[in-house]
Structure formats: structure tokens, C-alpha cells
C-alpha positions as a Markdown table, in Angstrom:
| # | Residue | x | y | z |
|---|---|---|---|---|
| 1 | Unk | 32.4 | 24.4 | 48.8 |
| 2 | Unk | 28.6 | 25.3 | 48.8 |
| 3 | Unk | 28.3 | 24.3 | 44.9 |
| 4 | Unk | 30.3 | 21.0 | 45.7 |
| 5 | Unk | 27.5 | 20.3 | 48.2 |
| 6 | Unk | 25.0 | 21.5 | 46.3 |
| 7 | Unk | 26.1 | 19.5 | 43.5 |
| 8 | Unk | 26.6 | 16.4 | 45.4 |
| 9 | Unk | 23.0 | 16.5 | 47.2 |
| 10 | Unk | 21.4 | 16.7 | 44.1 |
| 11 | Unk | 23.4 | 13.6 | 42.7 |
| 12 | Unk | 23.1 | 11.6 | 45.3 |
| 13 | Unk | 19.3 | 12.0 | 46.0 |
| 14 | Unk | 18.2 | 11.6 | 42.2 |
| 15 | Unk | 20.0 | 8.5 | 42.4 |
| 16 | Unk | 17.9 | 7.2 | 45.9 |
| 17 | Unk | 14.4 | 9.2 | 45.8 |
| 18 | Unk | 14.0 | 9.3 | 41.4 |
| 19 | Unk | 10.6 | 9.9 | 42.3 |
| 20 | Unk | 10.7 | 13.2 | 44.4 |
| 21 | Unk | 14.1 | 14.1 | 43.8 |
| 22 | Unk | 14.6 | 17.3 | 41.9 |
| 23 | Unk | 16.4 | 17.9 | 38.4 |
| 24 | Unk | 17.9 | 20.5 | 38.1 |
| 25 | Unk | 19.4 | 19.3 | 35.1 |
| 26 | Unk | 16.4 | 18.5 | 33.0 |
| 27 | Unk | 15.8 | 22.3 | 33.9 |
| 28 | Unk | 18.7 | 23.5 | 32.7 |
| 29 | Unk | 18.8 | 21.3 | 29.6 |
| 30 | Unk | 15.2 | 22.4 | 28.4 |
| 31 | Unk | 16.5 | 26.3 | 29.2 |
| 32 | Unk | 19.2 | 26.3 | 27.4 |
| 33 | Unk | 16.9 | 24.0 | 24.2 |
| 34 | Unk | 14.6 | 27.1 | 24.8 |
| 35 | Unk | 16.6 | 29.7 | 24.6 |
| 36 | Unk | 19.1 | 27.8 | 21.6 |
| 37 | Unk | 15.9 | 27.6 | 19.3 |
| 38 | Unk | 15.2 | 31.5 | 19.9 |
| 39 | Unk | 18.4 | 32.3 | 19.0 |
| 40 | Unk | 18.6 | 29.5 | 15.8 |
| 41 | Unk | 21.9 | 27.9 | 17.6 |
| 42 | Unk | 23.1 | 24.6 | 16.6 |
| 43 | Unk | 23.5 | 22.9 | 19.7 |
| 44 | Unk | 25.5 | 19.8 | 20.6 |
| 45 | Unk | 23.7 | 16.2 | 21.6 |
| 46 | Unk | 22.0 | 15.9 | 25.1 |
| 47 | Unk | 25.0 | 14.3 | 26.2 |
| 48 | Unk | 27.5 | 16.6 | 25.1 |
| 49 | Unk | 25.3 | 19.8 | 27.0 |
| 50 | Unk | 24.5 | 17.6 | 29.7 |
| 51 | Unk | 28.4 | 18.2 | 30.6 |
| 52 | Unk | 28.5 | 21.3 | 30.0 |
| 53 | Unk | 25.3 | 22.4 | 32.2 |
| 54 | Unk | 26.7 | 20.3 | 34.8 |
| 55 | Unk | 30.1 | 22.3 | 34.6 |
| 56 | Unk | 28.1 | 25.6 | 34.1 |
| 57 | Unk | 26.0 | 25.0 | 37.1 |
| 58 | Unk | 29.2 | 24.3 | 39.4 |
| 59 | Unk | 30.6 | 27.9 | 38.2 |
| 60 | Unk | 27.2 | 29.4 | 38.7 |
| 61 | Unk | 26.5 | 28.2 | 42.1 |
| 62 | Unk | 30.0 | 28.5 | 43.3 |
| 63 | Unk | 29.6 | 32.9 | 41.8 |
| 64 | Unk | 26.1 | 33.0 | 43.2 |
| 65 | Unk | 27.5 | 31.7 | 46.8 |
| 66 | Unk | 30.3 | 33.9 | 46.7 |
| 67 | Unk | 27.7 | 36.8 | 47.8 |
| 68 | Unk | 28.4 | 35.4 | 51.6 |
| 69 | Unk | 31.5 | 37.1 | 51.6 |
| 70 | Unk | 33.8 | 37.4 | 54.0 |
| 71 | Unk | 31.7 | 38.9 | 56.2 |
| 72 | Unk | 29.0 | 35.8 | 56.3 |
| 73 | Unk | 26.6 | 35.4 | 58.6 |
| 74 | Unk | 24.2 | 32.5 | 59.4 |
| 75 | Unk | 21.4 | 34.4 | 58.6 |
| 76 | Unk | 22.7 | 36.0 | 55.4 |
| 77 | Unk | 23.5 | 32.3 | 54.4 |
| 78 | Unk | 20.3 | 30.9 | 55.0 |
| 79 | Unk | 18.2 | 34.1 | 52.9 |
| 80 | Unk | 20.9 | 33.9 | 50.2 |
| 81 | Unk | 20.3 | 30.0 | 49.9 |
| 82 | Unk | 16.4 | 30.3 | 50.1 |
| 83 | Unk | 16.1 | 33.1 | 47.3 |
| 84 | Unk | 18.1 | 30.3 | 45.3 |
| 85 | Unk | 15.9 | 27.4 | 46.5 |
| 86 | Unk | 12.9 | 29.1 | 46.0 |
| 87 | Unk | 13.7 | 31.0 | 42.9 |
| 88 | Unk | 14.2 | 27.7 | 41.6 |
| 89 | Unk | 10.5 | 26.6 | 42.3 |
| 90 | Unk | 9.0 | 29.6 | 40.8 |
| 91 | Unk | 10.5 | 30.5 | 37.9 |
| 92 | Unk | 10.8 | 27.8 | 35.6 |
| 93 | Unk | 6.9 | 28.2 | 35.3 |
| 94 | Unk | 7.3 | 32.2 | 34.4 |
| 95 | Unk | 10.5 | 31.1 | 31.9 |
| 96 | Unk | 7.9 | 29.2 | 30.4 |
| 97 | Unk | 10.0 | 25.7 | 30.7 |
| 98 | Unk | 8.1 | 22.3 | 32.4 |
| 99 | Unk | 8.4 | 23.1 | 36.0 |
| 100 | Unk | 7.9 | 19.7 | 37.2 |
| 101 | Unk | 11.6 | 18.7 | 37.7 |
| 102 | Unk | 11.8 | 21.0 | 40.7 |
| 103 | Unk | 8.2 | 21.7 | 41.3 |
| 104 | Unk | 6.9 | 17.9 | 40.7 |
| 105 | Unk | 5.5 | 17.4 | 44.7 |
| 106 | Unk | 5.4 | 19.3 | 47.6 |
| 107 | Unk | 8.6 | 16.7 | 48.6 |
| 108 | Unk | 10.1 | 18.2 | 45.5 |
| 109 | Unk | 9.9 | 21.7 | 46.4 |
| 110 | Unk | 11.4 | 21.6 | 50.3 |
| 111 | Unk | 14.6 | 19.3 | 48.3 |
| 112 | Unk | 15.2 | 22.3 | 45.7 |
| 113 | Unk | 14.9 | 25.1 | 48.5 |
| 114 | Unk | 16.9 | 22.5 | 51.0 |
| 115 | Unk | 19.9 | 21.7 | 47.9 |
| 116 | Unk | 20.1 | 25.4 | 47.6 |
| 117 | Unk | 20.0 | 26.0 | 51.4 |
| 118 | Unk | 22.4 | 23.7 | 52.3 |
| 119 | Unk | 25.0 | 24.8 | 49.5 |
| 120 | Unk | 24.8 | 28.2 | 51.2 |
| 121 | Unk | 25.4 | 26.7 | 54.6 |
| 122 | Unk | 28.2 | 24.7 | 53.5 |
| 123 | Unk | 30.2 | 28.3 | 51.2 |
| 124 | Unk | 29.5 | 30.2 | 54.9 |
| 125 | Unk | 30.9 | 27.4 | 57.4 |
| 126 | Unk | 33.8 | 27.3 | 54.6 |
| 127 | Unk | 34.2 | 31.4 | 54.4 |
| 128 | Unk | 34.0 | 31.2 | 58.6 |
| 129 | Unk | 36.7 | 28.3 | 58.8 |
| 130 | Unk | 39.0 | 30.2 | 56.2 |
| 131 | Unk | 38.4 | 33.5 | 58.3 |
| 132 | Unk | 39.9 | 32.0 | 61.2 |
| 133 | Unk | 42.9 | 30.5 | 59.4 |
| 134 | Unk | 43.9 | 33.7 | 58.2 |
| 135 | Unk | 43.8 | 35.2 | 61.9 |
């Protein structure tokens, strides 16, 4: 549930704020050109990896958020999805990758950390809800 959410924040706001909205795509994308060319890899058309980060961050996200466990707290949400968020801000500067698509304005960077934030949030209230289910 927290990478749907994820995934659907970012899609939805780089549709209705293009100018501050974050990319996380266009990250991923110039990553994975980075780290192809390193390693001499033929690799597909734009088009054909955009798919496949999209899919790739989906199973990413949804591993990374699977930390909250099953004994999740608020709190352990909320650190787990600002590490993310801010993570996300930082290091595509150190990776040596344009940090502008998540970095771009100050607007930017409180989106990334929120996206990643509110995945979190979302993977605990789901791990909380299916808790009490199984009671």
C-alpha cells in the first residue's frame, strides 16, 4: 500500500505542479544511463526502461516499506519514510546524477521527503488495519 501511494502522489502531482513536482523518474532513468555506460550494457529505448523503472520502483518501495513490520509504529513510520525522502534529496548529487528532479526548489524537496513520508504512513496504517484483522 505505501508504494501504491507513493507511486500515485508522485503521478498525480507531476501532472498538476510540473514545475515543483519531483521526478523521480528522470532520477532513476539517468541512474540507471549512468551506471549502464560503466558497465558497457546495451540498454533498451527511454520508453521501454521508463516501464521498467516504473515497475522497479513499485518493488523497491513496497521492499524498503516492508521494514515497518508487523510491529509498526507511527514513529518508526515517519523516520523510516524521512530517511527515504531525504535520502532522495541528498544523494543524487553524491551519485553524481543532475539532482534537480528532486532537489529543483525548496517546494521540491518537502514533495520528495512528503511522497516518501506519506508512502510510509500509508504501508503502517495498512500493517495496523491487517493486525487487527488477524486478531
Amino acid at each position: 500500500m505505501g508504494a501504491g501511494v507513493l507511486t500515485a502522489l508522485h503521478q498525480a502531482i507531476r501532472y498538476t505542479l510540473p514545475d515543483i513536482a519531483p521526478r523521480m523518474d528522470k532520477l532513476d532513468l539517468e541512474l540507471i544511463h549512468k551506471v549502464g555506460g560503466q558497465l558497457q550494457l546495451d540498454l533498451p529505448p527511454d520508453d521501454e526502461l521508463y516501464r521498467m523503472t516504473f515497475i522497479g520502483e513499485i518493488v523497491c518501495n513496497s521492499a524498503y516499506y516492508s521494514m515497518i513490520g508487523g510491529d509498526c509504529t507511527q514513529l518508526k513510520a515517519w523516520l523510516l519514510g524521512t530517511t527515504a525522502g531525504v535520502s532522495a534529496v541528498i544523494l543524487p548529487e553524491h551519485l553524481g546524477i543532475d539532482p534537480a528532479p528532486s532537489n529543483r526548489t525548496k517546494a521540491t524537496q518537502y514533495l520528495t521527503v512528503g511522497y516518501y513520508v506519506a508512502g510510509a504512513l500509508a504501508a503502517a496504517a495498512t500493517v495496523r488495519w491487517l493486525n487487527r484483522l488477524s486478531r
